[in-house]
C-alpha positions in Angstrom: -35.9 3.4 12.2 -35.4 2.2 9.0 -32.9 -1.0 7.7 -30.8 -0.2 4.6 -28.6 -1.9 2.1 -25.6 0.6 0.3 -23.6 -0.8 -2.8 -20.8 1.1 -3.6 -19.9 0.5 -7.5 -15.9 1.8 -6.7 -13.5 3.4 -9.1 -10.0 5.5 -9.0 -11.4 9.0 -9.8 -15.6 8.5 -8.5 -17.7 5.9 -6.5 -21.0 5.5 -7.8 -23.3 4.8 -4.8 -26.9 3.2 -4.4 -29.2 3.3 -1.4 -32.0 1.3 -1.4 -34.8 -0.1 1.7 -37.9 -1.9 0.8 -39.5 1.3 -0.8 -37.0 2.7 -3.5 -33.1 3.8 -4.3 -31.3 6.7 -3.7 -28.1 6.9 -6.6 -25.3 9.4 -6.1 -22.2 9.8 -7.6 -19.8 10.9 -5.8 -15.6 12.1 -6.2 -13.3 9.9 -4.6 -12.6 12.3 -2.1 -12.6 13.0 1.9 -15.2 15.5 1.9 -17.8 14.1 -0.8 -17.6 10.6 0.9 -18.1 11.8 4.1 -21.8 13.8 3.0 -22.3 10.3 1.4 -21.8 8.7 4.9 -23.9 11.1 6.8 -26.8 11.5 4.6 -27.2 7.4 4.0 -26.8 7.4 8.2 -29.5 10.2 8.4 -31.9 8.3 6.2 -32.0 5.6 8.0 -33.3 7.4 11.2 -31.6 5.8 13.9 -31.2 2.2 12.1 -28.7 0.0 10.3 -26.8 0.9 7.4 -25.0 -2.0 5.7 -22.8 -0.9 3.0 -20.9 -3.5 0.3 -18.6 -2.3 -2.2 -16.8 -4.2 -5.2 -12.8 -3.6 -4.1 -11.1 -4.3 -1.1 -8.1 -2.3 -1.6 -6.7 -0.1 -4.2 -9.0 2.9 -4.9 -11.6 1.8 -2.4 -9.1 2.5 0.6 -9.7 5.9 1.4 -13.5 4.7 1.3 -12.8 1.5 3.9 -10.8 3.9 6.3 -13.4 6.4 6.4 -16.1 3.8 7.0 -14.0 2.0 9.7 -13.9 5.9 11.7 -17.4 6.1 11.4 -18.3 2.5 12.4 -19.9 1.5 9.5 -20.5 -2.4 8.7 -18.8 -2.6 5.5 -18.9 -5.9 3.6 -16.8 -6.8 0.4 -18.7 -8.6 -2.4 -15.9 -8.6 -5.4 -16.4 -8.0 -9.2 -16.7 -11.5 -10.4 -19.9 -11.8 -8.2 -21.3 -8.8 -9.0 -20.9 -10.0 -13.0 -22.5 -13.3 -12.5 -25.3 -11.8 -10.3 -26.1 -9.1 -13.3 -27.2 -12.0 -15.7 -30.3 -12.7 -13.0 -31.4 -9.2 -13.4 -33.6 -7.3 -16.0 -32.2 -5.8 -18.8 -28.6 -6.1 -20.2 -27.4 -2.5 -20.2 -24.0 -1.8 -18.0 -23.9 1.0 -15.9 -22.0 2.3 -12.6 -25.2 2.6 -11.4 -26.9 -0.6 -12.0 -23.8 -1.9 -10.9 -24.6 -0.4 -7.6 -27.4 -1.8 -7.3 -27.1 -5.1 -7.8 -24.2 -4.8 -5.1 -26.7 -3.2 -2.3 -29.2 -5.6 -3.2 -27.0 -8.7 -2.9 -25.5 -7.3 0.7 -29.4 -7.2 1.1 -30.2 -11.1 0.9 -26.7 -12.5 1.3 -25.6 -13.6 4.8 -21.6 -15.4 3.5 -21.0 -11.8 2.9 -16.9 -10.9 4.2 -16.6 -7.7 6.1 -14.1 -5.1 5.2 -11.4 -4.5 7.9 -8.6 -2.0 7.5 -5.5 -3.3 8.3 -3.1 -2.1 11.1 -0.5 0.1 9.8 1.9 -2.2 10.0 0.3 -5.3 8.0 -0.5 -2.2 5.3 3.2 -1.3 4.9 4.2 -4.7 4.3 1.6 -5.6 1.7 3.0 -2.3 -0.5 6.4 -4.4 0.3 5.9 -7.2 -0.5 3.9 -7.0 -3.5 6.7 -4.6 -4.7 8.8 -7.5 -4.1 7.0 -10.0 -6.3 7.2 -7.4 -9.3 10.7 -7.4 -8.5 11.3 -11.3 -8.5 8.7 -11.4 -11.9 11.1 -8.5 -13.3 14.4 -10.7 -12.9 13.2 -13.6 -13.9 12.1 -12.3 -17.3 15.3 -10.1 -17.8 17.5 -13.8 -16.6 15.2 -15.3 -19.3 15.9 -12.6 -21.8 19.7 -12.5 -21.3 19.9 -16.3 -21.4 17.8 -16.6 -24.9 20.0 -14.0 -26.2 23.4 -15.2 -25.1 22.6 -18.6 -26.2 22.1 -16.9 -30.0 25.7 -16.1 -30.4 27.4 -17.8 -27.2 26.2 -20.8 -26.4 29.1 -22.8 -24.5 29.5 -19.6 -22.2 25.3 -19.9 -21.6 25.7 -23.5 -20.5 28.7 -23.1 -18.8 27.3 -20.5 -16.5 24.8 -20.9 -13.9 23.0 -16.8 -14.6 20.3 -17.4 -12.5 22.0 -18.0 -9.1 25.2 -16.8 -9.3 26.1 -13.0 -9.0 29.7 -13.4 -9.8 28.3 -14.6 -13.7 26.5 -11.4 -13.7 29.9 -9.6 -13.1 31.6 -11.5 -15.7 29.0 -10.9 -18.4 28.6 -6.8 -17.1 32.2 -6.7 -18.4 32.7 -9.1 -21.4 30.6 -11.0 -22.9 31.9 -12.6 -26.4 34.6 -15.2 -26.7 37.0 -13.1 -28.5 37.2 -10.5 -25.7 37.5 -13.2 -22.9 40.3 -15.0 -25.1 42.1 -11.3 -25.5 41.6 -10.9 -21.9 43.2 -14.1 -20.6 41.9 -16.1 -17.4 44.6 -14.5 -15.1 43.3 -11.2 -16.0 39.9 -11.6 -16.0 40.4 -13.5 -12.4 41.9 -10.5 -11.3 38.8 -8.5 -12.6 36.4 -10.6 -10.9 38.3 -10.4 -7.5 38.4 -6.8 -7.5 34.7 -6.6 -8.3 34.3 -9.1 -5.0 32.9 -11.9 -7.4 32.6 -15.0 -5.4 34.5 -18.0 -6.5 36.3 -15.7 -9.2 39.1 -18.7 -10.6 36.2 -21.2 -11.3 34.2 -18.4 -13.0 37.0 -17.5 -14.9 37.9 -21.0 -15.9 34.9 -22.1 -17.2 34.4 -18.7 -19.2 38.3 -19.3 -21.0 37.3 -22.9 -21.6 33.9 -21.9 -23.4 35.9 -19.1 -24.8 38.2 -21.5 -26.6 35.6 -23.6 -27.5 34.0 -21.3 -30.1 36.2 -18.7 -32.9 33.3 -18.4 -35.2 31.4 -14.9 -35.4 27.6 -14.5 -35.2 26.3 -12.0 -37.3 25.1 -9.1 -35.2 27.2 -10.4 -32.2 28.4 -6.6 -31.2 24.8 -5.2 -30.6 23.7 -8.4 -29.1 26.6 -8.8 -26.2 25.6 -4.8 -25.9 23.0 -5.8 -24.9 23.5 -8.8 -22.7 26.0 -6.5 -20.3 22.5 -3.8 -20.2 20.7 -7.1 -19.3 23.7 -8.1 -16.8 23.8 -4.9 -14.9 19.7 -4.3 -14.5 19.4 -8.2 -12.9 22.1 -6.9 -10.5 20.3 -3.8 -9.6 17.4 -5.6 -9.0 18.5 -7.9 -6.8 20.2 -5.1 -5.1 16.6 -3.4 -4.6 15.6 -6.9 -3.3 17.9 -6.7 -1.0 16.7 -3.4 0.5 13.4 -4.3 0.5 13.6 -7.0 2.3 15.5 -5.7 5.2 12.4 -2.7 5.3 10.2 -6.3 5.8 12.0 -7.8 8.4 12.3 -4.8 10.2 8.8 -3.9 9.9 7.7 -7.7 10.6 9.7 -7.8 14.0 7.4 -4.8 14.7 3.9 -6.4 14.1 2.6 -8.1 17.8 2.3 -11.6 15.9 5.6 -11.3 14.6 7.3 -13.6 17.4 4.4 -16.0 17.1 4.3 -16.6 13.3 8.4 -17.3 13.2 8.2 -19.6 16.1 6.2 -22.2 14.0 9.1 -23.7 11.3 9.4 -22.5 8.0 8.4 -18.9 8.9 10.2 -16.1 8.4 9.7 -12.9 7.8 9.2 -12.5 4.3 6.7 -15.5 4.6 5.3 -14.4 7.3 4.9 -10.8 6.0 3.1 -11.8 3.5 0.6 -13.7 5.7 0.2 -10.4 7.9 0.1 -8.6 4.5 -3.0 -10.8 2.8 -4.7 -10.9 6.1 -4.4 -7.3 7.5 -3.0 -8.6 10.8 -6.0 -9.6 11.9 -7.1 -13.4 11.7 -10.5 -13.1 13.7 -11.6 -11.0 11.2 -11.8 -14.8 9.3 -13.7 -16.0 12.2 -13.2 -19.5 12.1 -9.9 -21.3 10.9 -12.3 -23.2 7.9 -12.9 -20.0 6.6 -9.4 -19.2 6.6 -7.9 -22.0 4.9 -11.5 -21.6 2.5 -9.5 -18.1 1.0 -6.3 -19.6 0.6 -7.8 -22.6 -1.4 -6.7 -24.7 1.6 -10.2 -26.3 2.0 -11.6 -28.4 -0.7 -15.0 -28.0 -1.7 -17.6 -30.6 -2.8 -18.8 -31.3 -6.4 -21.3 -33.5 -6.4 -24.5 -34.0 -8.4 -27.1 -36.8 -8.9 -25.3 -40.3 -7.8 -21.9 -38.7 -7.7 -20.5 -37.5 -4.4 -17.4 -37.2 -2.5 -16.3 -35.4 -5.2 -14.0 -33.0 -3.4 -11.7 -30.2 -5.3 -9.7 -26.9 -4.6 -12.3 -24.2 -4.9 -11.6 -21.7 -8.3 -11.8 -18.3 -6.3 -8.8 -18.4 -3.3 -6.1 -16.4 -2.5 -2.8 -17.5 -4.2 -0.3 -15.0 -2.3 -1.7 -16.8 0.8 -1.4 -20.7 -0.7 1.8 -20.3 -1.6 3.2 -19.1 2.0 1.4 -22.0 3.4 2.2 -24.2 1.1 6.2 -22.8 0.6 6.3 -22.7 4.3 5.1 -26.6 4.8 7.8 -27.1 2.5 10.3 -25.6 4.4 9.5 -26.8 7.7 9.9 -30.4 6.1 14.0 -29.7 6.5 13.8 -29.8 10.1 10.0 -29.9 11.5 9.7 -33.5 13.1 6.2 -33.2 13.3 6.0 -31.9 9.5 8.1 -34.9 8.9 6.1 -37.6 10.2 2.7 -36.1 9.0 4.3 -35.9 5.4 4.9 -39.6 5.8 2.0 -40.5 7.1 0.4 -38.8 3.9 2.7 -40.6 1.5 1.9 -43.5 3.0 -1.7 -43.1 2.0 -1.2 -42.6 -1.3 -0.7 -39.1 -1.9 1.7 -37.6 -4.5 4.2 -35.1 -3.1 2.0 -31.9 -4.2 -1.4 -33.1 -2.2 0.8 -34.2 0.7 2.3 -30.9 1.2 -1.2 -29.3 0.6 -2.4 -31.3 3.2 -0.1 -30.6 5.8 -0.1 -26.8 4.8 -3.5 -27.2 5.9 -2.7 -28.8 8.9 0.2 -25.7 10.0 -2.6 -23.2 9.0 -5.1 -25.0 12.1 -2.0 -24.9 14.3 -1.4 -21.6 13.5 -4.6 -20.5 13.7 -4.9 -21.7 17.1 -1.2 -19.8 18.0 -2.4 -16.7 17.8 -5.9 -17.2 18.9 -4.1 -18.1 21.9 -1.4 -16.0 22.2 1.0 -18.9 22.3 4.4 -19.5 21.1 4.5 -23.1 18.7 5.6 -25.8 21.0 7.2 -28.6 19.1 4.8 -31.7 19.7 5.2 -34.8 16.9 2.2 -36.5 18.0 -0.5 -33.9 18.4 0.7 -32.8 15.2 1.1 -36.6 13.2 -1.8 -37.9 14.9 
């Protein structure tokens, strides 16, 4: 029997694979693919002769997936040691070249004398299927935001009183307007009966006060910008792809909620205030569904930068700061959430207070009692309980 350490340097198209035990290295490269990983698998299995293979690779996702599910059916312990460790650890090795290989090795060799190592679960099908959503959704709400930014800076170049007058980042029925017109002359020409009528029949919400402010700015301005044709061109482009977005939005997150009703936590995460599905998606999605695989509530709240860490040195100590390296999908739906729950949590409430009341500025407060929900949460689900409103337990 024999005890060895694989590192697994991954990549889209080939993994580069080092097995190493106190006498030597194997190195294979190998195609990303079903069959060529699975040799890998069985001939690291064979060497050891009846022992323990530990393997560690550098990505948890992405192009390491078909990897992690094939280790998970062959009961492998898999362990994830990411990039930015393997890049530090380099600089203690001989030699400066960089090479998959190398790489490799440096990764079995750490999984050989580290023991804070975090083991590679695949999520449950569910928890998979919302992390594809929601991350498509954040590209989504980073895509409208930049196009409302763009369309803003541009209609402010040639129409500013219409850009003030108009809130373009919140209301739909400004979109409308500006799909359809978009200088002053045109809005003038049109007249605000008209263009009311326009709006209705294009379901814009609150269509007379739209229409109102648009004649007002409208009349305000009967100067023409140079190059105001190509620009309101492209404002209405701008006007209609916001739209569409938030129309895809829409449809994605109805797949969430109906997927997150699905997941066996589902009930217990939107029990606890100011979770709902797409925040609690996203928790399912970061974790995989599976807390334990955190083991301990501290390690937990230690990924999503929920724990602070020491930095002392010499005379100087309790020095305590948010670690670099966390999880910031899973921060902010603690920290968005603790927000939330501060409209109509009593518990949240008085633990806010009680924070404030100590000194701390709206920011740490919330941070704190984010940290605070994750415990309580934590303890939901290792329980397989349903949140209970209880001030005190929570406050005290």
């Amino acid at each position: 029997m024999r005890q060895l350490w694989a590192g697994i340097d991954a990549g889209k198209d080939h993994h580069h694979c080092v097995v190493m035990d106190s006498d030597g290295t194997l190195s294979r490269r190998v195609a990303n693919d079903e069959a060529e990983l699975t040799v890998l698998i069985d001939d690291a299995v064979s060497l050891s002769v009846g022992g323990v293979v530990t393997w560690a690779v550098d990505l948890n996702n992405g192009g390491a997936a078909l990897l992690i599910a094939l280790m998970a059916d062959r009961g492998q312990r898999l362990f994830y040691i990411p990039g930015r460790v393997v890049h530090h650890a380099a600089g203690s090795y001989r030699g400066d070249s960089k090479t998959d290989a190398k790489d490799a090795a440096i990764i079995a060799d750490q999984a050989r004398m580290r023991r804070d190592l975090h083991p590679v679960r695949a999520g449950d099908e569910i928890s998979i299927e919302l992390a594809i959503l929601t991350s498509r959704r954040t590209d989504l709400m980073r895509d409208r935001t930049r196009t409302v930014n763009r369309l803003r800076a541009l209609l402010s170049t040639y129409f500013p009183a219409l850009e003030r007058a108009l809130d373009i980042s919140n209301v739909k029925a400004t979109l409308i307007l500006l799909s359809g017109y978009q200088t002053p002359d045109a809005i003038r020409k049109l007249g605000q009966t008209r263009l009311e009528a326009w709006l209705r029949k294009r379901k814009a919400y609150n269509a007379a006060q739209i229409a109102a402010k648009a004649i007002v700015a409208a009349r305000s301005q009967y100067a023409r910008v140079a190059g105001q044709d190509v620009a309101a061109s492209t404002v209405a482009k701008f006007a209609v792809q916001v739209m569409n977005i938030e129309a895809e939005m829409a449809e994605i997150d109805r797949d969430i909620e109906e997927r997150f009703r699905r997941h066996r936590h589902a009930e217990m995460i939107e029990s606890m205030p100011g979770f709902g599905p797409v925040l609690g998606a996203e928790v399912l999605a970061v974790t995989g569904g599976d807390f334990t695989a955190f083991e301990t509530a501290d390690r937990l709240a230690g990924i999503a930068g929920l724990a602070p860490v020491p930095r002392d040195s010499g005379r100087v100590s309790g020095n305590l700061r948010r670690p670099r390296r966390y999880d910031r999908r899973l921060l902010r739906a603690f920290y968005l959430s603790a927000q939330l729950s501060l409209r109509s949590c009593v518990a949240s409430q008085t633990y806010y207070a009680r924070k404030g009341s100590e000194g701390k500025r709206h920011t740490q407060a919330v941070l704190a009692l984010a940290r605070r929900r994750l415990n309580v949460l934590w303890a939901m689900l290792r329980d397989n309980a349903i949140y209970q409103p209880r001030p005190a337990a929570l406050a005290g």
